[in-house]
C-alpha positions in Angstrom: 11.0 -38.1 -73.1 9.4 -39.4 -70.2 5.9 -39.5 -71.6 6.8 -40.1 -75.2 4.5 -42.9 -76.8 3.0 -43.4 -73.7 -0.7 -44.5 -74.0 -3.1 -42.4 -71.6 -4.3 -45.8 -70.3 -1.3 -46.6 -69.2 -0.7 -43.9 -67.2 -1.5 -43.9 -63.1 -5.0 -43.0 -61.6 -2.8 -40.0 -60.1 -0.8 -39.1 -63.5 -4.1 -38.9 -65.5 -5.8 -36.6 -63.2 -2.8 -34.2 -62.6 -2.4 -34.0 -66.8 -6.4 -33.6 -67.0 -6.2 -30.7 -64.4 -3.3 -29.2 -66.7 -6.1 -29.5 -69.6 -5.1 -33.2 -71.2 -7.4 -35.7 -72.6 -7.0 -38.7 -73.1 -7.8 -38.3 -77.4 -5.4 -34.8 -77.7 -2.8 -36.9 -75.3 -2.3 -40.1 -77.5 -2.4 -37.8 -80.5 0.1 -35.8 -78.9 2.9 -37.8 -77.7 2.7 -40.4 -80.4 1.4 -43.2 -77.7 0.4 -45.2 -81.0 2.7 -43.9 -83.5 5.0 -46.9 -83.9 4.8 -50.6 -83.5 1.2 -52.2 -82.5 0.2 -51.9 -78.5 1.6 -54.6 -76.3 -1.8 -56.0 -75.6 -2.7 -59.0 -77.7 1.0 -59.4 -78.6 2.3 -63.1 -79.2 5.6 -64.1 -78.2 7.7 -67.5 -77.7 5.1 -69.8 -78.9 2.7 -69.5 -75.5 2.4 -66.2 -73.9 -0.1 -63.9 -75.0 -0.2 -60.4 -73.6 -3.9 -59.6 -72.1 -6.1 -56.7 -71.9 -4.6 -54.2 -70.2 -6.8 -53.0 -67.1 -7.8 -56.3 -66.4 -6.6 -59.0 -63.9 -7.5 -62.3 -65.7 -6.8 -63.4 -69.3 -9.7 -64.1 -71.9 -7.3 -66.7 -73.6 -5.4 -68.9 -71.9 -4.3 -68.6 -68.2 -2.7 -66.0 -65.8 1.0 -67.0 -65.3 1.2 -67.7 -62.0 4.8 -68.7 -60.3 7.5 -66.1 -60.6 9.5 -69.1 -62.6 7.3 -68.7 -65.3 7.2 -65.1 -65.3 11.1 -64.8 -66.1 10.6 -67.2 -68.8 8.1 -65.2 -70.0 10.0 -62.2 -69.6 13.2 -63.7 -71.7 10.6 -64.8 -74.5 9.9 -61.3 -75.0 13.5 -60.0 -75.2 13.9 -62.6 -78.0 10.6 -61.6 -79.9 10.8 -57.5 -79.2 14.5 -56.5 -77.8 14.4 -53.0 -76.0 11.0 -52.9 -76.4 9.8 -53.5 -72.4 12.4 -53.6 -69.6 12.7 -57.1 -68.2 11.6 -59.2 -64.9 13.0 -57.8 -61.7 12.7 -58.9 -58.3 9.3 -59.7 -56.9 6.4 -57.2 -55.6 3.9 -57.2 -52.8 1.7 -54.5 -54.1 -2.0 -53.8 -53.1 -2.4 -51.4 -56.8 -1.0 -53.4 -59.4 -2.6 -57.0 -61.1 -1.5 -60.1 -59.4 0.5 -62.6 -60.9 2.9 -61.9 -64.0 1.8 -58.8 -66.4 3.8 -55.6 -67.6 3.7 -52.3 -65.9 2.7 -49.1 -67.1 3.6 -50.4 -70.5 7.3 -50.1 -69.0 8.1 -53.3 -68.2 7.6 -57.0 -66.7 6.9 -57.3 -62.9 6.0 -60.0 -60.6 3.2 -59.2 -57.6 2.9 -61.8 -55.3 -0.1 -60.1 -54.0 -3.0 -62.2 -54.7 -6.1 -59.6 -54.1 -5.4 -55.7 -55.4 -7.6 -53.0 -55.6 -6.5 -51.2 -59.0 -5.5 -53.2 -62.6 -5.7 -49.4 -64.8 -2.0 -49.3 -66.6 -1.1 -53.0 -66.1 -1.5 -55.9 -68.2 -1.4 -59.8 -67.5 0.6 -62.2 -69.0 -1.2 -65.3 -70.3 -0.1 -68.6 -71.2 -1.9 -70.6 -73.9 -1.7 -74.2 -75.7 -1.9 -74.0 -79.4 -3.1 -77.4 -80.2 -6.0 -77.0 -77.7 -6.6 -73.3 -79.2 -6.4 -74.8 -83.0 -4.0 -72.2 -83.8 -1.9 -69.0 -82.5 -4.4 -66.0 -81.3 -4.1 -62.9 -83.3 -1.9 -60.5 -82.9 -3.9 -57.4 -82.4 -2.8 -53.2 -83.1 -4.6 -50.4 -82.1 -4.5 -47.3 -84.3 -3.8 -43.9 -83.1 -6.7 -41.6 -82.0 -8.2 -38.5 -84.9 -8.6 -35.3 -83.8 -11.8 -33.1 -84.8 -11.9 -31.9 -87.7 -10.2 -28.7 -88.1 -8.1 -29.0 -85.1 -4.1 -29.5 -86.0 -1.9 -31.0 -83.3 -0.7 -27.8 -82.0 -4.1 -27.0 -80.9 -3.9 -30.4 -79.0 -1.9 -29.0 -76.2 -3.4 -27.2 -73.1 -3.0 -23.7 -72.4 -1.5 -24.5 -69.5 1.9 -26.2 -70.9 3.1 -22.8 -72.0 2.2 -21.0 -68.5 5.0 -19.8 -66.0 4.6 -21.6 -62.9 3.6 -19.1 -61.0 0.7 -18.3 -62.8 -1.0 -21.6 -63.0 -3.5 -22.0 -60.7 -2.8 -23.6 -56.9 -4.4 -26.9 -58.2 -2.6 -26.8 -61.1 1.1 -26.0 -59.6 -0.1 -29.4 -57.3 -0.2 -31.3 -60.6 2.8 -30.4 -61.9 4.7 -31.2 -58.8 3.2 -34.7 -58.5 3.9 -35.4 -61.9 7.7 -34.7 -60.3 8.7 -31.3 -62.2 10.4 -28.9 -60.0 10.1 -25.1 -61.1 13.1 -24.7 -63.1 12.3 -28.2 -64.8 8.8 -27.1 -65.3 10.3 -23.9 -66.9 13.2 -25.4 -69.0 10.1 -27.4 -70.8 9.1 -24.2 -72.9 10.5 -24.0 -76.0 12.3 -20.8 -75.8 12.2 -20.7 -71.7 10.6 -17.4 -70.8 9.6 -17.4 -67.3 11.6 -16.0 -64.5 11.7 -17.2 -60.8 8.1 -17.1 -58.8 9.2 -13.4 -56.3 7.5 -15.5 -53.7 9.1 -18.5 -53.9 12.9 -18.9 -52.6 15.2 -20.1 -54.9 16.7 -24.0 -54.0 20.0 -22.4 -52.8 18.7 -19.5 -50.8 18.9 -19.8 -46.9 17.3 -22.8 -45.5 15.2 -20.6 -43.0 13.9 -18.7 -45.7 12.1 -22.2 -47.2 11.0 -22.8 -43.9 9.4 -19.1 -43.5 8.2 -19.7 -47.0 6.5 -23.3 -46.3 5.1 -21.7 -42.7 3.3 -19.3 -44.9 2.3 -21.5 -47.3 0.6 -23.8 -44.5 -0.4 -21.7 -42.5 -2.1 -23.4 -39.4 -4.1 -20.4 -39.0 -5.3 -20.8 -42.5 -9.1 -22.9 -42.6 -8.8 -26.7 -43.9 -11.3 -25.6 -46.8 -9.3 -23.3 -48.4 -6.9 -25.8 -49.4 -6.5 -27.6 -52.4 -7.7 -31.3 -52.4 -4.2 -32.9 -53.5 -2.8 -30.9 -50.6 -5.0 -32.0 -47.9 -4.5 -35.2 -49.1 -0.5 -34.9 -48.6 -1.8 -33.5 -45.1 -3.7 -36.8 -44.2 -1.0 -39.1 -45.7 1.4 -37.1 -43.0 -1.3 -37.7 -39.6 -4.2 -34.9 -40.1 -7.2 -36.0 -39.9 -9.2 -35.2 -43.2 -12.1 -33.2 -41.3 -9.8 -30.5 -40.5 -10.3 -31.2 -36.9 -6.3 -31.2 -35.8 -5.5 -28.5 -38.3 -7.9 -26.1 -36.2 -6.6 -26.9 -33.1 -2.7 -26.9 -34.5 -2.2 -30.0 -33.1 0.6 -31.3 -35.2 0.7 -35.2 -35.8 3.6 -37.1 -34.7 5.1 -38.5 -37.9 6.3 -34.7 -38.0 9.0 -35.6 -35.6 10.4 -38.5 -37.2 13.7 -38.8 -38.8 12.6 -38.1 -42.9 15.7 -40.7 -43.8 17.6 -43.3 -41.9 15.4 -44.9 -39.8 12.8 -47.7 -41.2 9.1 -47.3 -39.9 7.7 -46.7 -37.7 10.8 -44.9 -36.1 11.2 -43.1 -39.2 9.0 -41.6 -42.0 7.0 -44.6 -44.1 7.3 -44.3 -48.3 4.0 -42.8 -48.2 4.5 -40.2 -45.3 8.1 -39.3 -47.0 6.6 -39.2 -50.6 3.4 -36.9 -49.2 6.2 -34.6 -47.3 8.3 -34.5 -50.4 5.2 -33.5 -52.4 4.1 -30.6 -50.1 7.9 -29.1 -50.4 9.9 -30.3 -47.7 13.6 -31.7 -47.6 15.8 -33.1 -45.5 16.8 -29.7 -44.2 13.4 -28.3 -43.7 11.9 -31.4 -42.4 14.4 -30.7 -39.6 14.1 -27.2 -39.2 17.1 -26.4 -40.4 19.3 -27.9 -37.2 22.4 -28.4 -39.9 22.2 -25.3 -41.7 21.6 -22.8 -39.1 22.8 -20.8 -36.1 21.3 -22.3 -33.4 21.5 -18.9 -31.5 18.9 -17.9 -34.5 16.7 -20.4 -34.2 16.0 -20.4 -31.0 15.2 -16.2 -31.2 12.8 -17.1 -34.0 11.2 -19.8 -31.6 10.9 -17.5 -28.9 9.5 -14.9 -30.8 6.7 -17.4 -31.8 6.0 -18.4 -28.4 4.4 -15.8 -27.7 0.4 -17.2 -27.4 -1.6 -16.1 -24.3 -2.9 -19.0 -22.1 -6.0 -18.7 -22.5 -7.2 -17.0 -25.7 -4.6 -16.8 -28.5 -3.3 -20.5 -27.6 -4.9 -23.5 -29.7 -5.2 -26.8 -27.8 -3.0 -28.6 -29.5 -0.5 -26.2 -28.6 -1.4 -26.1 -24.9 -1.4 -29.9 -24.9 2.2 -30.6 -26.1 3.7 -27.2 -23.7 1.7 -29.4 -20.6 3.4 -32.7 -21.6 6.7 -30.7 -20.9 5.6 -29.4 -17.6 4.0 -26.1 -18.5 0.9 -24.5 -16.4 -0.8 -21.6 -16.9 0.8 -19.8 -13.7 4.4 -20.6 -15.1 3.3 -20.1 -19.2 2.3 -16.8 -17.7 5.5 -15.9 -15.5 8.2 -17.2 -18.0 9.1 -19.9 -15.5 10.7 -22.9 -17.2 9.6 -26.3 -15.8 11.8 -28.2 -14.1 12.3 -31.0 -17.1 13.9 -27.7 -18.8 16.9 -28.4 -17.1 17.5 -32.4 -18.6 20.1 -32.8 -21.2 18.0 -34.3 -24.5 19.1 -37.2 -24.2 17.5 -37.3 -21.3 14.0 -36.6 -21.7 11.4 -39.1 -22.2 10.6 -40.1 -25.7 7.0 -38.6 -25.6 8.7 -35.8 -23.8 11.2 -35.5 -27.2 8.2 -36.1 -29.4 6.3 -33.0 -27.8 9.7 -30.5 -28.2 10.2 -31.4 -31.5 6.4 -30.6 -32.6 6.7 -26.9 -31.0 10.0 -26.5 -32.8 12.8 -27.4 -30.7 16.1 -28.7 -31.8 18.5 -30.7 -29.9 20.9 -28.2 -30.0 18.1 -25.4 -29.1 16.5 -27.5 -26.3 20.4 -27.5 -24.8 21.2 -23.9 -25.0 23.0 -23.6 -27.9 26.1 -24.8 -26.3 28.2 -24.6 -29.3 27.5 -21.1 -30.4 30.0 -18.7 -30.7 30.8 -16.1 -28.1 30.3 -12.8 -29.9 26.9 -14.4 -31.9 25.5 -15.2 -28.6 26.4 -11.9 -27.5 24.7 -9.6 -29.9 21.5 -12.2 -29.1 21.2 -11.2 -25.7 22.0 -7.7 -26.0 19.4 -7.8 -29.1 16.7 -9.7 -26.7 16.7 -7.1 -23.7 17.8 -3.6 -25.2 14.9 -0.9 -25.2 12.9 -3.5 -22.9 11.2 -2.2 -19.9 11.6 -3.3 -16.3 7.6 -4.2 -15.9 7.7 -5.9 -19.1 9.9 -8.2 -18.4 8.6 -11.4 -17.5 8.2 -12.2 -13.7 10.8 -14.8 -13.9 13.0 -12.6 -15.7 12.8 -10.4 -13.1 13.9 -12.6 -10.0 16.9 -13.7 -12.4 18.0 -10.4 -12.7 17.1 -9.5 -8.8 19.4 -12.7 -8.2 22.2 -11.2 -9.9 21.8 -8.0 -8.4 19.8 -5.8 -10.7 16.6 -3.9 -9.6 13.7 -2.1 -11.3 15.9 1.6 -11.0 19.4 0.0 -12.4 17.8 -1.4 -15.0 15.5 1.6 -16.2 18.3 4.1 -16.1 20.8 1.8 -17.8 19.7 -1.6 -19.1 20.8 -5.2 -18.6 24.7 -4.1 -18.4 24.5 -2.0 -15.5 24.0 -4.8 -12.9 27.4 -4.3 -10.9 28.0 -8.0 -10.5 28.8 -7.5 -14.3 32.3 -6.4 -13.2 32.8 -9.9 -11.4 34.1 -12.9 -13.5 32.2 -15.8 -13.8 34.1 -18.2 -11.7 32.9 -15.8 -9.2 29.1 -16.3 -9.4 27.6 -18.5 -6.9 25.9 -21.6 -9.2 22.7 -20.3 -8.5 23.7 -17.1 -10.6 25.2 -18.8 -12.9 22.3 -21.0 -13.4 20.3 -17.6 -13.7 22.1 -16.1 -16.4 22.0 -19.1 -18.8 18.0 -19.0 -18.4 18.4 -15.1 -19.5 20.6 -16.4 -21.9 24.3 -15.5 -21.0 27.4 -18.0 -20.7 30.5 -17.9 -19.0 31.8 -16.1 -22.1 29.7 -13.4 -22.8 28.9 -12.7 -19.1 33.3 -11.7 -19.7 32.1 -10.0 -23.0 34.1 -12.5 -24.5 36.9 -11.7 -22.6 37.6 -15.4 -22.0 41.8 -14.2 -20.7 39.8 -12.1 -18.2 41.2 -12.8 -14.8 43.4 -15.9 -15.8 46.6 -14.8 -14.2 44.8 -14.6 -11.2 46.2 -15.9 -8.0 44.9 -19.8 -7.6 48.2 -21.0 -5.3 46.2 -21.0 -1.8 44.2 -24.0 -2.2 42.7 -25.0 2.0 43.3 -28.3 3.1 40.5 -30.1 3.7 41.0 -33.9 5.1 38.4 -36.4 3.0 38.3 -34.5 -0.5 35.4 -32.9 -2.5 33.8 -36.4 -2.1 33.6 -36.8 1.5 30.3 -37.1 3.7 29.9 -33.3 5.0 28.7 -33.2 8.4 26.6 -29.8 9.2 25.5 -27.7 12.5 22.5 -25.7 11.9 21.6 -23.4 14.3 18.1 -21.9 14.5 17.2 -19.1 16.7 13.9 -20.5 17.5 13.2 -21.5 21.0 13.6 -25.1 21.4 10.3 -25.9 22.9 8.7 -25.3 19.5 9.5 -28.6 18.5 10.1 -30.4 21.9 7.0 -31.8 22.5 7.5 -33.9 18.9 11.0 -34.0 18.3 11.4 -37.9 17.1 7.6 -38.7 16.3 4.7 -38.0 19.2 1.9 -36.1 18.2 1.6 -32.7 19.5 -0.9 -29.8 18.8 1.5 -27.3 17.9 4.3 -30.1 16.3 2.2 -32.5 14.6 5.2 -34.5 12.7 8.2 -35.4 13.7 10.7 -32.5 13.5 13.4 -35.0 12.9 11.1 -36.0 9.6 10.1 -32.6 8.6 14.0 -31.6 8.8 15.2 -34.1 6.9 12.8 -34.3 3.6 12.6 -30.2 3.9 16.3 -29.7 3.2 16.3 -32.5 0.9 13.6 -30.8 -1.2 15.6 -27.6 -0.8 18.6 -29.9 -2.7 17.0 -32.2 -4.9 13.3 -30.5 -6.0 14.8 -28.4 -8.7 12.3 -25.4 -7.5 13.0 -21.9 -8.5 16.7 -20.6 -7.3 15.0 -17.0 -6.5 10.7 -16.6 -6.1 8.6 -15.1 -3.4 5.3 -17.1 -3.2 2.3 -15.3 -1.5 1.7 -18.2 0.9 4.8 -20.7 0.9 6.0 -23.0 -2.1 3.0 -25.3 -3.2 2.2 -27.5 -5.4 -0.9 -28.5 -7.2 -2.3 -30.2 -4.6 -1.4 -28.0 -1.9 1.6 -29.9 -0.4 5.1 -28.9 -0.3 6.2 -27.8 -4.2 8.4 -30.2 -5.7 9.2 -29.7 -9.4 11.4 -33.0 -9.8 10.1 -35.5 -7.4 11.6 -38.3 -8.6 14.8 -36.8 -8.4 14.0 -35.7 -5.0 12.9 -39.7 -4.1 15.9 -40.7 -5.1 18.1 -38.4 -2.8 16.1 -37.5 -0.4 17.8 -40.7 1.6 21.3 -38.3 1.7 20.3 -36.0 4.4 20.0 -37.7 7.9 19.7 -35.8 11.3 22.4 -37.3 14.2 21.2 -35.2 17.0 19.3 -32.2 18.0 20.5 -30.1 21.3 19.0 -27.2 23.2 19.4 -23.9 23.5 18.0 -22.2 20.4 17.5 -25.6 18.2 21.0 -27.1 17.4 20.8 -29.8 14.3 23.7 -32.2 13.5 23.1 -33.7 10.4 24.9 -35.5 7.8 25.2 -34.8 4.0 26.3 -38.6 2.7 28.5 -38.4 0.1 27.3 -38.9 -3.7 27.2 -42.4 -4.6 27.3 -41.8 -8.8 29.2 -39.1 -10.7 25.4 -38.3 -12.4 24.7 -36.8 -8.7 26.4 -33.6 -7.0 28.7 -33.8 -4.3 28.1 -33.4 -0.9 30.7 -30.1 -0.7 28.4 -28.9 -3.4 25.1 -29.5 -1.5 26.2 -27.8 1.8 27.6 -24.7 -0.3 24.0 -24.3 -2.2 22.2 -25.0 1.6 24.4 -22.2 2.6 23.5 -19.6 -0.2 19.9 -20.7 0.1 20.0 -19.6 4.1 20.8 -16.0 3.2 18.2 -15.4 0.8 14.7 -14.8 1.7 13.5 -16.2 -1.6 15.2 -19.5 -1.7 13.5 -22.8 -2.4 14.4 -23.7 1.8 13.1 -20.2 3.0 10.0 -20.5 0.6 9.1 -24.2 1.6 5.9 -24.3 3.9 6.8 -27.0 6.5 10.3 -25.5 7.4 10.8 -21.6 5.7 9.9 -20.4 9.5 12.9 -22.2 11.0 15.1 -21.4 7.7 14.8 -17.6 7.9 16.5 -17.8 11.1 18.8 -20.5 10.5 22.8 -20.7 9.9 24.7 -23.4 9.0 28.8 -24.7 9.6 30.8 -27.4 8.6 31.9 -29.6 11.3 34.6 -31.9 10.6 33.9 -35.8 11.3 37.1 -35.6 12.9 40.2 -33.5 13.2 42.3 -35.9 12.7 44.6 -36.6 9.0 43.8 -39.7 7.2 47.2 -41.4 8.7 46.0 -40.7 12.4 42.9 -41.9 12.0 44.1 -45.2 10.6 46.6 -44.8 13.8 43.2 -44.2 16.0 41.1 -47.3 14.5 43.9 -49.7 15.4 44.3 -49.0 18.6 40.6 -48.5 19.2 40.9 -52.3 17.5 43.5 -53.7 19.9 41.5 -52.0 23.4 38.4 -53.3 22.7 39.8 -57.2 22.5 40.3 -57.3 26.0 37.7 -57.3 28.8 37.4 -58.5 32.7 38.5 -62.1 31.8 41.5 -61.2 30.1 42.8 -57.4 31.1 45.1 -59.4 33.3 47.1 -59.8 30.4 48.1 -56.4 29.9 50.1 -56.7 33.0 51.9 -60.0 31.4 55.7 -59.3 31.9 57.9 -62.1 30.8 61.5 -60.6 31.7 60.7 -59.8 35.0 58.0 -63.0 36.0 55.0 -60.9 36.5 51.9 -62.8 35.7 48.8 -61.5 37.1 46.4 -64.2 35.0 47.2 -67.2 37.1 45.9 -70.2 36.0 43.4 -72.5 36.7 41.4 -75.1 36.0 38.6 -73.5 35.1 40.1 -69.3 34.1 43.8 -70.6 33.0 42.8 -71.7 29.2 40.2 -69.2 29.1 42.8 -66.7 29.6 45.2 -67.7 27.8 43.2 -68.8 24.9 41.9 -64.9 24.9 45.7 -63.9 23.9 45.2 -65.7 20.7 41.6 -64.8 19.5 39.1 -62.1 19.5 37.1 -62.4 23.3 33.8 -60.4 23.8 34.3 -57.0 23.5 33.5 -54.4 26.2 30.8 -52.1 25.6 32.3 -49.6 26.3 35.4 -50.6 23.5 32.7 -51.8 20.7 30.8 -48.2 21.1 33.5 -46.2 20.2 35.4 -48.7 18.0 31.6 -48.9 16.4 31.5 -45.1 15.7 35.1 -45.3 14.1 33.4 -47.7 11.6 30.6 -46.1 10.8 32.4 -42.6 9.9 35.5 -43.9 8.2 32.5 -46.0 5.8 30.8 -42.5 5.3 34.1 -41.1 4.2 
C-alpha cells in the first residue's frame, strides 16, 4: 500500500537505491506498482485558475512564478482540494529543510509543504508550485499526462519483480537486509509480505520479545569492534558516522566509542540527548530504547555487572585498545592498579557524584547507574549465588593482588582459602554490625553486603543485647580530643618541633603530624596494602587518591601540645561541620584501627609510618564535667574574671554589718563603684581560663 502508484521519481535518493539494491528499476518499478495507472501525474496539472504544478525535480517554474509566502501556499493548497479531493494531503505547518525545494511545491507526490529554507541541496521527488496570469499567458497552460512505462518484449509483469522480493530475510545478502531495514520493514513485516509467508525466524537473530541481553549479545556480535571497518557494508558505516565514528575507520580500530553513545536515545533535546539523525542512524543499525541503555530496566543488575567484569578483562599493555585505556584513565585507572585490581579512588562517589566527563567515560565501558553503585537494590539470595559463583574453584595466586589484601583484611590467608574457599574465613561466623568499617568496606569491593555476609540471615543476631549504651557527654558530634603516644625518643623531632630547620627533622613535626593523619582520614588510599617503599604517588610525594577531599579536611586535625618522654601529641579532631562529612567519633575510631595494622594508609605513609608503627592513641575528654556543670563552671568563671585590683574590694562589701573596704574618693570612689555596675578590665589570669572555657564549649 505504501508504495502503490508511486512514481520511481518520486521516491528518496535513499529509497531508490535500497529498492535498486533489492533488484528494482526504475522501468519494472512504475510498471509494477501502477505509479501511472490512474489519473495524469501531478506535474503540469492546472488548478483554481492560477497555479500550475512544475516539473518535478526542479526548484524554479518554466511558467509562471515560484509561490513564495506561506499565505499563498495554503491558498494554493485549498485550490487543489477543490479541483482533485483526496488526491494529495494538504498544507501543514512550515519546514526548514536543507533536501527539499524552497518555497511552496508538493512532496514525494504525497502532499503540499512549505520550506522556508531558501538554498537546498536536493529537488529529486518534489515539485514547485507556480503561479501564472492567464491574460499575460494568452490562455491556460496545458494540462500535461505521462503514460505508463512498456516492458521488453516478451517480459510479463511477473517477471518485473526482483528475485529478491520472494527471499527469507536471512538469506538476502548483508547489503540487501540494510535496504530492507531502511526502507522501514522489520523481519516479520518483511516476511508477512510473501504471498503465502514461508520463511521462519533467522536462528541467529533473537526474536523482539526474547531477553533484552540476548539483543545486546546479538548486536555485540554483529558490531564487533574487533571486526575491520572494511568489512562492513557501506549503509552501515554510514549509520556508524551519523552516530560519531569517523569514516576512516580510525576510532573503530582503536574502540574508542564516540560520545553520542552515552546520550539519553529519548527525552532529552540535543545536544543532551540523541539528534533525529543520530536516533534514526541507531534505530537503523538495531538498537532500542532498551539496548541503547544496556538493558539498565530490563535486567538484574547483579548480571550485568558479572557480564562487565568478565569483559574487563584486557591486559595493559597488549590486548587493551587505546580508546579503551583512555576512558579507564579518565576514571583514575594506571597501569599498576589496572594490573592489581585496585579500584581508584573516584570508585567510591555515588553517580551522581561524578563529573559529567567522568559519567560520560562509565557509560562508554558499559556501566550503569545502578552497576557503577553496587547494585544496591539487588536481592539477597541473587547477590549471593554471584559471589559464591565469582570465587568458587579460584585459586589463592590468581586472585588479584587487591583481592588478596581484602581477604587478608577480613582474616583469610593463602592456606584457609586453598583448603576451603572464600567461606572458611572465620570472621564469617561474626555478624556484620561487627566488622570494623574498614571490613565492611572490603567485602562490598569483593562483592558481599550486610545480607549475604549473614547468608541472608538478615534475623541473625537481632535479639541481641543493645541495653548498655556508655554515656558519653558531647554526643557522636562532638570535637574528639586525642593523646597519641609514640614510643620514639623525643629528641627525634626536638630540634624542629614548631618549624626550625634541622638535619635530621627538616619540617615542622607539628606540620608533618597534622597533614599525615589527615591524609590517613581524608585520602581515601587503600584500607589494607604493603608498598615496597612507603605510599607514593606519581610524583613521588606522599600518595593521596582524593586530594581534594583531603584539602578540604585536612583543616580538622590540629595539634594542641607535644610533651616529652617518649613523644606525647594532644591533638584535636574538630567536629564535622556538614552531614556529607564523617564524624569526628568516626575519624578517631578508623585512626584507631589504622594504628594496629601494619598495612594501613597511616603506617604506609612515608613522612609519618615510622612514628605510626609505634604509636597508640586515647580519647581524652575536653572536660569531665556534664553539660549542666559546665554551664555552672563558665558562669562563675564569668563573674571572677569581672573583678580586678581596682575593684576586688568589693567582694568584701557587707551592707548589714557596715563593712566597706572600697572607701571612696575623689579620684578611686566612682571608679569603684562604677566597676559594680559594668564589665572592668579583666585579669589575666581570669580572661585565660574564662578564654579556654570559650574556645572548648565552641568546639563542642
Amino acid at each position: 500500500g505504501r508504495w502503490q502508484n508511486l512514481p520511481w521519481v518520486y521516491l528518496t535518493y535513499a529509497e531508490r537505491n535500497a529498492w535498486g539494491d533489492i533488484g528494482w528499476s526504475e522501468q519494472y518499478w512504475d510498471r509494477y506498482w501502477g505509479a501511472n495507472s490512474g489519473a495524469a501525474s501531478a506535474s503540469g496539472r492546472v488548478f483554481g485558475g492560477t497555479y500550475v504544478i512544475g516539473d518535478s525535480g526542479t526548484d524554479r517554474c518554466l511558467v509562471g512564478e515560484l509561490v513564495d509566502t506561506y499565505e499563498a501556499c495554503k491558498n494554493a493548497s485549498d485550490e487543489y482540494q477543490l479541483a482533485f479531493p483526496g488526491d494529495l494531503f494538504p498544507l501543514g505547518a512550515p519546514v526548514d529543510d536543507l533536501q527539499g525545494t524552497p518555497g511552496c511545491h508538493t512532496q514525494d507526490r504525497v502532499g503540499f509543504q512549505f520550506n522556508q529554507a531558501s538554498i537546498t541541496g536536493r529537488n529529486a521527488g518534489y515539485t514547485p508550485i507556480c503561479k501564472f496570469n492567464a491574460t499575460l499567458l494568452g490562455g491556460f497552460p496545458a494540462t500535461t499526462t505521462t503514460t505508463g512505462p512498456t516492458l521488453p518484449p516478451g517480459v510479463s509483469e511477473s517477471d518485473a519483480v526482483p528475485p529478491a522480493m520472494t527471499t527469507c530475510y536471512q538469506d538476502l545478502a548483508l547489503s540487501q537486509q540494510d535496504a530492507v531495514r531502511l526502507l522501514g520493514y522489520s523481519i516479520e513485516a518483511w516476511h508477512a509480505c510473501m504471498d503465502p509467508p514461508r520463511c521462519g525466524w533467522p536462528g541467529n537473530v533473537p526474536r523482539v520479545d526474547a531477553p533484552c541481553l540476548e539483543h545486546i549479545d546479538y548486536l555485540e556480535a554483529k558490531y564487533n569492534l574487533s571486526a575491520p571497518w572494511s568489512g562492513m557494508t557501506f549503509r552501515t558505516k554510514a549509520a556508524l558516522v551519523d552516530l560519531g565514528w569517523d569514516a576512516n575507520g580510525v576510532d573503530w580500530s582503536n574502540r574508542d566509542i564516540p560520545e553520542s553513545y552515552a546520550k539519553p536515545f529519548s527525552g532529552q533535546p540535543p545536544p543532551t540527548g540523541l539528534s533525529r539523525k543520530e536516533r534514526e542512524a541507531a534505530e537503523f543499525l538495531g538498537y532500542t530504547e532498551a539496548t541503547w541503555h544496556r538493558c539498565e530496566a530490563a535486567s538484574e543488575c547483579i548480571t550485568r555487572t558479572d557480564r562487565l567484569e568478565r569483559k574487563m578483562v584486557w591486559n595493559w599493555r597488549t590486548s587493551m585498545a587505546s580508546g579503551i585505556r583512555r576512558r579507564l584513565e579518565q576514571l583514575g585507572w594506571t597501569e599498576d592498579s589496572w594490573y592489581e585490581g585496585e579500584p581508584p579512588a573516584l570508585y567510591r562517589f555515588k553517580w551522581d557524584e561524578l563529573r559529567f566527563s567522568e559519567r560520560v567515560s562509565a557509560q562508554l565501558l558499559g556501566y550503569t547507574k545502578d552497576v557503577w553503585e553496587g547494585c544496591e537494590m539487588t536481592s539477597c539470595v541473587v547477590r549471593y549465588n554471584y559471589v559464591i559463583n565469582k570465587y568458587a574453584g579460584v585459586r589463592w595466586d590468581r586472585l588479584k593482588i587487591a583481592q588478596r589484601s581484602a581477604w587478608t583484611m577480613l582474616e583469610h590467608n593463602e592456606e584457609l582459602w586453598n583448603s576451603g574457599g572464600q567461606m572458611s574465613s572465620r570472621l564469617f561466623s561474626s555478624r556484620w554490625e561487627e566488622l570494623s568499617p574498614e571490613q565492611q568496606r572490603q567485602a562490598r569491593f569483593l562483592g558481599h553486603d550486610h545480607g549475604t555476609w549473614q547468608g541472608c540471615n538478615m534475623e541473625w543476631g537481632a535479639d541481641a543485647n543493645t541495653s548498655y549504651v556508655p554515656q558519653v557527654y558531647g554526643g557522636p558530634f562532638r570535637t574528639v580530643r586525642v593523646l597519641m603516644t609514640i614510643e620514639r625518643p623525643f629528641s627525634e623531632i626536638s630540634g624542629n618541633v614548631y618549624g626550625q630547620q634541622v638535619s635530621t627533622m627538616p619540617t615542622s613535626f607539628v606540620e608533618v603530624f597534622e597533614r599525615s593523619v589527615a591524609r590517613a582520614l581524608f585520602c581515601g588510599n587503600p584500607d589494607y596494602k604493603v608498598y615496597p617503599d612507603g605510599a607514593r604517588g606519581d610524583d613521588g610525594g606522599p600518595l593521596c587518591k582524593l586530594p581534594e577531599e583531603f584539602e578540604r579536611q585536612k583543616r580538622r586535625i590540629r595539634i594542641v601540645s607535644l610533651r616529652e618522654g617518649s613523644i606525647a601529641a594532644n591533638f584535636i579532631i574538630v567536629k564535622n561541620q556538614t552531614a556529607s562529612e564523617l564524624t569526628s567519633v568516626f575519624l578517631y575510631e578508623a585512626l584507631a584501627r589504622q594504628l594496629q595494622s601494619h598495612a594501613s594508609p597511616i603506617s604506609q605513609d612515608i613522612e609519618f609510618g615510622k612514628f605510626a608503627r609505634v604509636a597508640t592513641v586515647e580519647e581524652v575528654p575536653l572536660s569531665n564535667f556534664s553539660p549542666d556543670e559546665r554551664d555552672q563552671a563558665l558562669h562563675f568563671e564569668t563573674m571572677r574574671g569581672s573583678y580586678n585590683e581596682n575593684n576586688a574590694c568589693n567582694l568584701m562589701f557587707d551592707a548589714r554589718q557596715g563593712v566597706m573596704r572600697c572607701v571612696p574618693t575623689a579620684t578611686a570612689g566612682p571608679t569603684a563603684t562604677a566597676a559594680v555596675g559594668r564589665s572592668p578590665e579583666r585579669s589575666p589570669a581570669g580572661f585565660g581560663v574564662a578564654a579556654a572555657l570559650l574556645v572548648l564549649w565552641s568546639l563542642l
